[in-house]
VEXDREN-2710 file (C-alpha; in Angstrom, 1 decimal):
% VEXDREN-2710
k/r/px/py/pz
1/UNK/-41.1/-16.8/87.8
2/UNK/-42.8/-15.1/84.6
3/UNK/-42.6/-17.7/82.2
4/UNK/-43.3/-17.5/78.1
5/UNK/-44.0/-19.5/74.8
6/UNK/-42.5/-18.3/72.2
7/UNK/-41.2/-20.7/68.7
8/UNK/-42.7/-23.8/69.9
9/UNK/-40.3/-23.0/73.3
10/UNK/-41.2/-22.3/77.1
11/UNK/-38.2/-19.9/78.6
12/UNK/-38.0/-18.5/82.1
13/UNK/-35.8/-17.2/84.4
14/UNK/-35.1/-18.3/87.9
15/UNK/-35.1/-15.7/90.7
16/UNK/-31.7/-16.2/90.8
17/UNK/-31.0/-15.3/87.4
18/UNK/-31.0/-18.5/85.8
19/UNK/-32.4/-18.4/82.1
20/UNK/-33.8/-21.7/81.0
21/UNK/-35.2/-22.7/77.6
22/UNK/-37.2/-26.0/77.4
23/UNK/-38.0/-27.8/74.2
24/UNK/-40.3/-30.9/74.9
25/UNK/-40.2/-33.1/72.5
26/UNK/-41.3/-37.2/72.3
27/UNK/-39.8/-38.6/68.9
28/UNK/-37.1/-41.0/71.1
29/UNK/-36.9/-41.6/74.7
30/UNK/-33.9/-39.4/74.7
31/UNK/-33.5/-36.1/76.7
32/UNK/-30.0/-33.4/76.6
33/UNK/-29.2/-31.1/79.4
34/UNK/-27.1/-28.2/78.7
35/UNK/-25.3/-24.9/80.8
36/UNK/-24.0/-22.2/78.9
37/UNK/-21.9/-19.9/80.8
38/UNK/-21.3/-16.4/79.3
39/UNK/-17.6/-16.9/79.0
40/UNK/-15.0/-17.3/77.2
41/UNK/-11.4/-15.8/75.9
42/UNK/-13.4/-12.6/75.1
43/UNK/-13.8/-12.4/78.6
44/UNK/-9.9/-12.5/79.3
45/UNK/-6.9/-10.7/79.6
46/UNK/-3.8/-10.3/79.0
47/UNK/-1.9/-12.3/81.9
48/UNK/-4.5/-14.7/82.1
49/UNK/-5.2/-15.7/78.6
50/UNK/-6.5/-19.2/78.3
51/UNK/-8.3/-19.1/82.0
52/UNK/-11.6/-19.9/80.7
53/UNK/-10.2/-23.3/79.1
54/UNK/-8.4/-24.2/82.3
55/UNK/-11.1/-23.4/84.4
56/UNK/-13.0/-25.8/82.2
57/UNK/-11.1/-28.4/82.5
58/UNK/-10.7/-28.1/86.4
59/UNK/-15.1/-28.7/86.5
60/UNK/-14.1/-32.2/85.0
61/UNK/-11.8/-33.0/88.8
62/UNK/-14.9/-33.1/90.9
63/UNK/-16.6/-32.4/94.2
64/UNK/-17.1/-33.4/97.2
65/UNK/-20.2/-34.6/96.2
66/UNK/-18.8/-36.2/92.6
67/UNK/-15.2/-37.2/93.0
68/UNK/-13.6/-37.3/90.6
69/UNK/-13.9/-40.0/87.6
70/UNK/-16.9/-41.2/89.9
71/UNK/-19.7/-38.9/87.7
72/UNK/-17.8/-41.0/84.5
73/UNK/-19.0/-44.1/85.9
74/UNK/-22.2/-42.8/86.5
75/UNK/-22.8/-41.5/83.6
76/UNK/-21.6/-45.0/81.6
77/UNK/-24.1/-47.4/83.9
78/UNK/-27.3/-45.0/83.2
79/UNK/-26.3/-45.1/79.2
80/UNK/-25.8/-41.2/78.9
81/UNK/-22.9/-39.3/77.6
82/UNK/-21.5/-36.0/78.6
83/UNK/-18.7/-33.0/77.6
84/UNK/-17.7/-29.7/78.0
85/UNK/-16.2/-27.1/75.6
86/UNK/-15.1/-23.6/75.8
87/UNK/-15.4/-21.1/72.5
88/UNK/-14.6/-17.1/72.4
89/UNK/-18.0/-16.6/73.3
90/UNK/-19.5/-19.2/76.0
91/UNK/-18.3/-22.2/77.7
92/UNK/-20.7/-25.4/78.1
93/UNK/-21.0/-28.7/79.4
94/UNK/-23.6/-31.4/78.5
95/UNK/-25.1/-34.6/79.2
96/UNK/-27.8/-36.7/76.9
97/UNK/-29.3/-39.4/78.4
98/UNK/-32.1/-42.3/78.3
99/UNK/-34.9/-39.4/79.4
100/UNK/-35.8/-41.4/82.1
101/UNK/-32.5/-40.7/83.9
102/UNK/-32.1/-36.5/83.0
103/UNK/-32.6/-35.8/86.6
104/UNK/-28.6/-37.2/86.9
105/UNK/-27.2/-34.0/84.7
106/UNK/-29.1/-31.9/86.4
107/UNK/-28.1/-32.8/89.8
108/UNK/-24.5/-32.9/88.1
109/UNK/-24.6/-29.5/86.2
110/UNK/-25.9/-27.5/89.4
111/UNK/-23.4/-29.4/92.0
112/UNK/-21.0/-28.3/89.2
113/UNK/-22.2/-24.3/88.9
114/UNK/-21.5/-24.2/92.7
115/UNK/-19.0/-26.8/94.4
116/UNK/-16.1/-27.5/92.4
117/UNK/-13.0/-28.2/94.8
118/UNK/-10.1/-27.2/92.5
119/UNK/-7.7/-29.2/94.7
120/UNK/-4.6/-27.2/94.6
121/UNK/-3.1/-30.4/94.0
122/UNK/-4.6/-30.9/91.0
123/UNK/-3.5/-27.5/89.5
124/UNK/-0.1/-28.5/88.2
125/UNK/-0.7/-31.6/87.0
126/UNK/-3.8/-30.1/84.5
127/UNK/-1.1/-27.1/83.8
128/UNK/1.0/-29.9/82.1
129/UNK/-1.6/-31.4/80.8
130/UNK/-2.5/-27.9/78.8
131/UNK/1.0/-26.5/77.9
132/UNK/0.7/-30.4/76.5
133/UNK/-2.3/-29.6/74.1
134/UNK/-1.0/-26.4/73.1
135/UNK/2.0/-28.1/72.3
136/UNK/1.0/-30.7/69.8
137/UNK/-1.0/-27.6/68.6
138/UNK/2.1/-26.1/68.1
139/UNK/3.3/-29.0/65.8
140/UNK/1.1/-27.7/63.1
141/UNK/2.5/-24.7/61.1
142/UNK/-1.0/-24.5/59.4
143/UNK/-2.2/-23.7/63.6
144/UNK/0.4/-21.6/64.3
145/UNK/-0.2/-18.8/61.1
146/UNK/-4.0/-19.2/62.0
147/UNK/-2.8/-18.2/65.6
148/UNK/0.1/-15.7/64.5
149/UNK/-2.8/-14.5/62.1
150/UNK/-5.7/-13.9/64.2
151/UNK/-2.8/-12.0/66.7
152/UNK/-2.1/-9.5/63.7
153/UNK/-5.8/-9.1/62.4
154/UNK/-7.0/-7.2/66.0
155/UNK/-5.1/-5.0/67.6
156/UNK/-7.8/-4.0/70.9
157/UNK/-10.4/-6.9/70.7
158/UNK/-9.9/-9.8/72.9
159/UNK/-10.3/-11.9/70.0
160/UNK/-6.5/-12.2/69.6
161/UNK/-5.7/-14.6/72.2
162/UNK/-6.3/-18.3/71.2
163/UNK/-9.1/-20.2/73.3
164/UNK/-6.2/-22.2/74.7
165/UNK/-4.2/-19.3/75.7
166/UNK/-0.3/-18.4/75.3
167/UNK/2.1/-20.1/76.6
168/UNK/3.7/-17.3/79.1
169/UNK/0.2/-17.2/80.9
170/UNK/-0.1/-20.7/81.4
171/UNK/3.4/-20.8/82.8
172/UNK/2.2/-18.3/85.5
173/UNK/-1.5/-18.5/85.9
174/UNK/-2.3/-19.5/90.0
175/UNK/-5.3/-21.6/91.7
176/UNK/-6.4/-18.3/93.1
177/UNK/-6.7/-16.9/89.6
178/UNK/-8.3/-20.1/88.6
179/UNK/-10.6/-20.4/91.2
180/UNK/-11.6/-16.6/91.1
181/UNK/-12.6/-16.7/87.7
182/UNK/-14.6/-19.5/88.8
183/UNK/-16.7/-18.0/91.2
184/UNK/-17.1/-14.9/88.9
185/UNK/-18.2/-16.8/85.7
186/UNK/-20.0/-19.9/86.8
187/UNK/-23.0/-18.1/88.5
188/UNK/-26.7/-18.7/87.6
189/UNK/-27.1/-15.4/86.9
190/UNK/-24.3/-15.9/84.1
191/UNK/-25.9/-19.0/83.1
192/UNK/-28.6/-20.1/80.5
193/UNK/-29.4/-23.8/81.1
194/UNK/-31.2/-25.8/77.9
195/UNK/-33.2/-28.9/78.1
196/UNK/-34.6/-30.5/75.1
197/UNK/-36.2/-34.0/74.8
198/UNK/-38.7/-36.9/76.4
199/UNK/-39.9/-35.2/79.2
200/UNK/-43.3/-33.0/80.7
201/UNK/-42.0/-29.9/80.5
202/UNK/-43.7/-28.5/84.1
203/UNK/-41.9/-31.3/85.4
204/UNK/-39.0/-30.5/84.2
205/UNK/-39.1/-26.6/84.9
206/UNK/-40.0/-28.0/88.5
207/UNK/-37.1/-29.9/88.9
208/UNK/-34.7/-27.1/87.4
209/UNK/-36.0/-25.2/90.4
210/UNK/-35.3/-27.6/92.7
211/UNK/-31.6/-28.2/91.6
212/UNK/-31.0/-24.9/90.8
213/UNK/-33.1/-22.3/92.6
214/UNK/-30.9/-22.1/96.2
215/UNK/-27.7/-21.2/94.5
216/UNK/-26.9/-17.7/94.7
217/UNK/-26.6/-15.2/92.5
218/UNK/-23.2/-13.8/91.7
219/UNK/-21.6/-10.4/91.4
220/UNK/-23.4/-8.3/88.4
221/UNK/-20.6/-8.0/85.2
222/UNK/-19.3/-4.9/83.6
223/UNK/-20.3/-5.5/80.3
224/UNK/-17.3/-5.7/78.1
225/UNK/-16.6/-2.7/76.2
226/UNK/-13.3/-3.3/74.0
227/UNK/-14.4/-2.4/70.0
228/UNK/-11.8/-2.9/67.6
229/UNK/-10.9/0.1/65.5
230/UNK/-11.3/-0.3/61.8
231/UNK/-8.6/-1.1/59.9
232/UNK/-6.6/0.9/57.6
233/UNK/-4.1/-0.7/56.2
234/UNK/-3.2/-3.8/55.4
235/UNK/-1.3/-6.3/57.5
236/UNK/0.8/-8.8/57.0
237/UNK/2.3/-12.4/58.8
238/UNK/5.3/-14.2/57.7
239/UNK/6.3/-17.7/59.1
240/UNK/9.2/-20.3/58.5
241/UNK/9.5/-23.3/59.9
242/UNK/10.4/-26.9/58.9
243/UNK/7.0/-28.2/57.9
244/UNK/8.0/-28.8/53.7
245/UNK/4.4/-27.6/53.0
246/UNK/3.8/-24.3/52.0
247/UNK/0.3/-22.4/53.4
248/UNK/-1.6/-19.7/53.4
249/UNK/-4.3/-17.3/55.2
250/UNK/-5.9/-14.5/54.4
251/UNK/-8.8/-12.7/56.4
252/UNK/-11.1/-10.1/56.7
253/UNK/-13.2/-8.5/59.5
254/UNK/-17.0/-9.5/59.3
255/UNK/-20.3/-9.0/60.8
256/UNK/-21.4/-10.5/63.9
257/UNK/-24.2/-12.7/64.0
258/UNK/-27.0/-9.9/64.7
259/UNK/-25.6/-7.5/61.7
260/UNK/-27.5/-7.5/58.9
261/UNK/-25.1/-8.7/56.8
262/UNK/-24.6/-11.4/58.5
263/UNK/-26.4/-14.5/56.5
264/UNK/-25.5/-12.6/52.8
265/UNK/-22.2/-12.7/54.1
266/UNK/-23.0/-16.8/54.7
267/UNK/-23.8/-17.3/51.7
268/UNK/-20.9/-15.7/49.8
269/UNK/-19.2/-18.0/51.8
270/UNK/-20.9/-20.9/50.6
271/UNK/-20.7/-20.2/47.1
272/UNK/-16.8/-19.0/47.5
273/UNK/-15.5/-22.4/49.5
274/UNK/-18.9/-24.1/49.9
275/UNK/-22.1/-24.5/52.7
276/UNK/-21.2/-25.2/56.0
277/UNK/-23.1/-26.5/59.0
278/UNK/-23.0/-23.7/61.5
279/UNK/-24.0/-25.1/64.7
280/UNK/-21.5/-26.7/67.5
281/UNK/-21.2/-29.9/65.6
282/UNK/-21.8/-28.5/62.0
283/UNK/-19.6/-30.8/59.2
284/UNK/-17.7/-28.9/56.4
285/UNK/-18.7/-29.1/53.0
286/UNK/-16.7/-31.6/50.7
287/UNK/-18.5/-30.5/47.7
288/UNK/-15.8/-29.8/44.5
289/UNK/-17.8/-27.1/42.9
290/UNK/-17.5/-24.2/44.7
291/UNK/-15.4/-20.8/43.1
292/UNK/-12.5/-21.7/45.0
293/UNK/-11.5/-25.5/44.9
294/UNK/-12.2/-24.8/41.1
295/UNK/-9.8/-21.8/40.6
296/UNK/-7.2/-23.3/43.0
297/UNK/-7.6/-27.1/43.7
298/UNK/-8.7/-28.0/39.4
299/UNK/-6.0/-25.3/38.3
300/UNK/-3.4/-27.1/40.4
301/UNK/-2.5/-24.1/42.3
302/UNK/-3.5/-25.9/45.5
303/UNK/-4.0/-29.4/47.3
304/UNK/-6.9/-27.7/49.5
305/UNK/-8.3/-24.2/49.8
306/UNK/-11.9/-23.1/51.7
307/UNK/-13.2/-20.8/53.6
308/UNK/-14.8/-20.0/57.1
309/UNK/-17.4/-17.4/58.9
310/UNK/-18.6/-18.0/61.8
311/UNK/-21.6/-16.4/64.4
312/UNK/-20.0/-14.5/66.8
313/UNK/-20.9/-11.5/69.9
314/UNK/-18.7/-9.3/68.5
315/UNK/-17.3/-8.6/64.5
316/UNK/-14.8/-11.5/64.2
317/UNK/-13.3/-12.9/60.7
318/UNK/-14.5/-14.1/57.4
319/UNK/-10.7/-16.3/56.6
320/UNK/-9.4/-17.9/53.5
321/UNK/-7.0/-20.9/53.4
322/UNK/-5.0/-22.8/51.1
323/UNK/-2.2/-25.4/51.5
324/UNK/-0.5/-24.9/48.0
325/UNK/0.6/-27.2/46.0
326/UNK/4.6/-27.7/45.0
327/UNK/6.2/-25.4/42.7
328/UNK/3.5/-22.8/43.3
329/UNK/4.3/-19.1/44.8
330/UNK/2.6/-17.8/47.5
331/UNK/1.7/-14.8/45.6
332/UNK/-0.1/-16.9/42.7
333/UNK/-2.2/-18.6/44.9
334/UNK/-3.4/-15.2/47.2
335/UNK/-3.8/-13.5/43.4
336/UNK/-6.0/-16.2/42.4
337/UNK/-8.0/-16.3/45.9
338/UNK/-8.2/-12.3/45.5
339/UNK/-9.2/-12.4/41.8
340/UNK/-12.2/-14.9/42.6
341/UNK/-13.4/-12.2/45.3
342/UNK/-13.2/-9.5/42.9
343/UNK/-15.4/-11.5/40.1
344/UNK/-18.2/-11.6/42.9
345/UNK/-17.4/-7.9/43.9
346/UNK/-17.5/-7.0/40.0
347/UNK/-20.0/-9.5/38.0
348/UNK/-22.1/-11.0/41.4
349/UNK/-23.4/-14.3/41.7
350/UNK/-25.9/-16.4/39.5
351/UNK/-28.9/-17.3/40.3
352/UNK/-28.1/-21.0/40.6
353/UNK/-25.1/-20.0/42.4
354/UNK/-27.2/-18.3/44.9
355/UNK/-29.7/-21.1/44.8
356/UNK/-27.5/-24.0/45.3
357/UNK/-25.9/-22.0/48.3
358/UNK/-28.9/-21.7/50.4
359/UNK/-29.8/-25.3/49.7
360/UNK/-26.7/-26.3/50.6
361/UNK/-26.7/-24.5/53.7
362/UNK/-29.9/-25.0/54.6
363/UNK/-29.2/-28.7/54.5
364/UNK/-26.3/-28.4/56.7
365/UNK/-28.4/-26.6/59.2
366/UNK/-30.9/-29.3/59.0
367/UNK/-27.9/-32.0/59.6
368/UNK/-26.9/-29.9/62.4
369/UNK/-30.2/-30.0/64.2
370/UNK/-31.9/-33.6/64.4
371/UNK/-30.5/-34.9/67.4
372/UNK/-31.7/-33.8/71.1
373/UNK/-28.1/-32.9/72.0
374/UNK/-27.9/-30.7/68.6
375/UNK/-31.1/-28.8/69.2
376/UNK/-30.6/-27.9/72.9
377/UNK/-26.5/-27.2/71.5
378/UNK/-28.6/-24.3/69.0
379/UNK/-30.4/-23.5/71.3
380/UNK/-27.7/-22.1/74.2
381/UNK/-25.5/-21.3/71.6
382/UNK/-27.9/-19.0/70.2
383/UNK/-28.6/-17.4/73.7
384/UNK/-24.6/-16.6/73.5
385/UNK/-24.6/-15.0/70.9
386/UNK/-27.7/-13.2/69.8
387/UNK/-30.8/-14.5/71.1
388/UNK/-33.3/-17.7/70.4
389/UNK/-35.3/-15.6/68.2
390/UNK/-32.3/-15.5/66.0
391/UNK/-32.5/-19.0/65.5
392/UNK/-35.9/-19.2/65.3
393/UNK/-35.9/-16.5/62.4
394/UNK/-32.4/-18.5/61.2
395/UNK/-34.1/-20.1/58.1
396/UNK/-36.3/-17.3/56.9
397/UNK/-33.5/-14.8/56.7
398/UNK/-30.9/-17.3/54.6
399/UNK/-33.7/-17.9/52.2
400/UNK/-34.1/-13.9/52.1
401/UNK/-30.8/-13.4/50.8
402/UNK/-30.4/-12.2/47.3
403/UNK/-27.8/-11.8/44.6
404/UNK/-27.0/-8.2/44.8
405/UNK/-26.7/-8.6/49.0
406/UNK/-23.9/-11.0/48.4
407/UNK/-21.8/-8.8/45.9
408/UNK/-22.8/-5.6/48.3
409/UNK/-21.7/-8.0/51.2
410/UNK/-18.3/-8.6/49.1
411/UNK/-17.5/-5.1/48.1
412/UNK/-18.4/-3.7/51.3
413/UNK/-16.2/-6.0/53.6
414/UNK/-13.4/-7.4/51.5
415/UNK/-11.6/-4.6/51.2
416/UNK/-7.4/-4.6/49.8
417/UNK/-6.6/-2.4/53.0
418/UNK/-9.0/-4.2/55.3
419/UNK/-7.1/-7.4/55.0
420/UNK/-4.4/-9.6/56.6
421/UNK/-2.8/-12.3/55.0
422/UNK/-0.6/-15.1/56.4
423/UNK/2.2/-16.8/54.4
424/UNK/4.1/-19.8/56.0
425/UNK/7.3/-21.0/53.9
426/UNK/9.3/-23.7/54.4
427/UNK/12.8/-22.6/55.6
428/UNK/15.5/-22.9/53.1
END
């Protein structure tokens, strides 16, 4: 077991496959366990969209070994607190607790990777309980042109299908398909497990061996191959429904989060709708004095407007939203979203524009990162999706970032015929 030091972290691998990162650290008695699994709904298709979620939530029903509700209780008398989550990319589950009781997620997270029952009899009450969350989902005509959106905006990438999945697939999906996705994913050697806290951290390599290092490995994955094509043309969504608020989206493809446009193309976000924290539990920025609350939100042409990017495997989308205020056209507010774009793409950024971005964002990286459970969350969420020396190298190449890369960034991927745009009108 060949084990290095690299960024102030020790990472192995188990024979099995396993990858594990370890962050000792002794500012509170506090310690966070977490699995990543390399899955998600890029892994799925069509027929089974949503099968990552489900299978999620079926880890949460127990084992023979932790019934289920009876790891709840544990977890509540040792003081901890645990949760799992499934993205495009990776699906995870957690606990934090006082660090002289980690051993308990451990023992939880490998009985987990392994011996899930998925009681057949618990399959149609979590279906409901699903088609029940995408439902209220539904409720939200803002949800459903993000969804109706993202469905336009790729046309071969598996980034189309929401997390949650559609409908028709849930209607249909079996235990079987369930459980086989199960036992395909949730292997070690499909697995990066992150520990970061208030422990020795031989002693706690030594007891990831022991709770992990019998389970076997599972079959080797095709990597996936799907590449979207670029786009040519523009494409666009319209929706009506009976919500009397008007919205609207607009997107472009963007870099993924190894591209080298990536962080330029962070901080044109920044400065466009203002810095966000990009970790799992990352706020939003409320500041008022980014481009596009004052062209839209100060010029009354909206109630709300911002923007989103986000680190991803594969090129996903940088996305524009506004919820428009009354008496205002569609077409005003995506003219006055497009015309702030082009002032970047045609005059760039100021220096204090460009300063106050990556001080922004830096801060909300810093926010991001000072709890146990936030660190070891970078951490595997970094392993996803690039690689811990992206992190590590995270602050040095925001503060890199200069003026002309953010108006190359805008010319280069905000494109007329590179974009998809989303109205949602209120039906007459």
């Amino acid at each position: 077991m060949a084990t290095t030091n690299e960024n102030g972290l020790t990472i192995t691998a188990l024979d099995n496959g396993l990858r594990v990162i370890l962050q000792e650290t002794h500012q509170a008695p506090v310690a966070s366990f977490w699995v990543f699994y390399r899955v998600g709904s890029r892994n799925e298709t069509p027929g089974l969209t949503g099968i990552s979620h489900w299978v999620e939530h079926m880890l949460f029903k127990g084992s023979e070994r932790y019934p289920q509700g009876e790891f709840d209780k544990v977890v509540a008398r040792a003081g901890g607190h645990f949760n799992g989550m499934t993205g495009q990319d990776w699906t995870t589950y957690f606990e934090t607790f006082p660090s002289d009781r980690i051993e308990l997620a451990l023992d939880v997270e490998s009985d987990r990777m392994a011996n899930a029952i998925f009681d057949p009899e618990e399959i149609e009450p979590e279906r409901t309980v699903i088609i029940s969350e995408r439902e209220g989902s539904e409720n939200s005509y803002r949800w459903l042109l993000d969804t109706e959106v993202q469905a336009v905006a790729f046309q071969a990438h598996s980034y189309q299908h929401p997390i949650i999945g559609w409908r028709e697939d849930l209607l249909t999906m079996t235990r079987d398909d369930l459980y086989s996705h199960y036992r395909t994913f949730y292997t070690p050697n499909n697995a990066t497990a992150v520990a970061v806290g208030d422990f020795n951290t031989a002693e706690m390599l030594a007891k990831i061996e022991q709770y992990f290092g019998s389970l076997e490995r599972g079959p080797d994955l095709t990597p996936l191959r799907a590449r979207e094509p670029a786009q040519l043309a523009e494409r666009r969504v319209l929706l009506r429904g009976a919500d009397r608020t008007s919205y609207l989206q607009m997107v472009f493809p963007g870099p993924n989060a190894r591209h080298p446009d990536f962080f330029p193309m962070t901080v044109l976000d920044a400065i466009l709708g203002g810095a966000k924290g990009m970790g799992l539990f990352g706020g939003s920025s409320s500041n008022r004095s980014n481009r596009l609350y004052r062209a839209l939100v100060d010029k009354e042409l909206a109630v709300g407007v911002g923007c989103s990017f986000m680190p991803t495997i594969d090129p996903y989308l940088v996305s524009f939203r506004a919820t428009l205020a009354r008496n205002v056209t569609h077409q005003q507010v995506e003219d006055a979203i497009w015309s702030e774009i082009q002032k970047i793409q045609t005059d760039g950024v100021t220096a204090a524009e460009l300063e106050k971005a990556i001080k922004q964002t830096k801060a909300q990286f810093a926010y991001s990162s000072e709890s146990v459970s936030n660190q070891a969350a970078w951490l595997g969420f970094s392993d996803m999706i690039a690689d811990t020396d992206w992190f590590a190298a995270w602050l040095d190449n925001l503060v890199a970032v200069t003026g002309a890369d953010v108006q190359r960034v805008a010319q280069e991927w905000l494109l007329p015929k590179r974009k998809t745009v989303g109205w949602y009108l209120p039906e007459a």
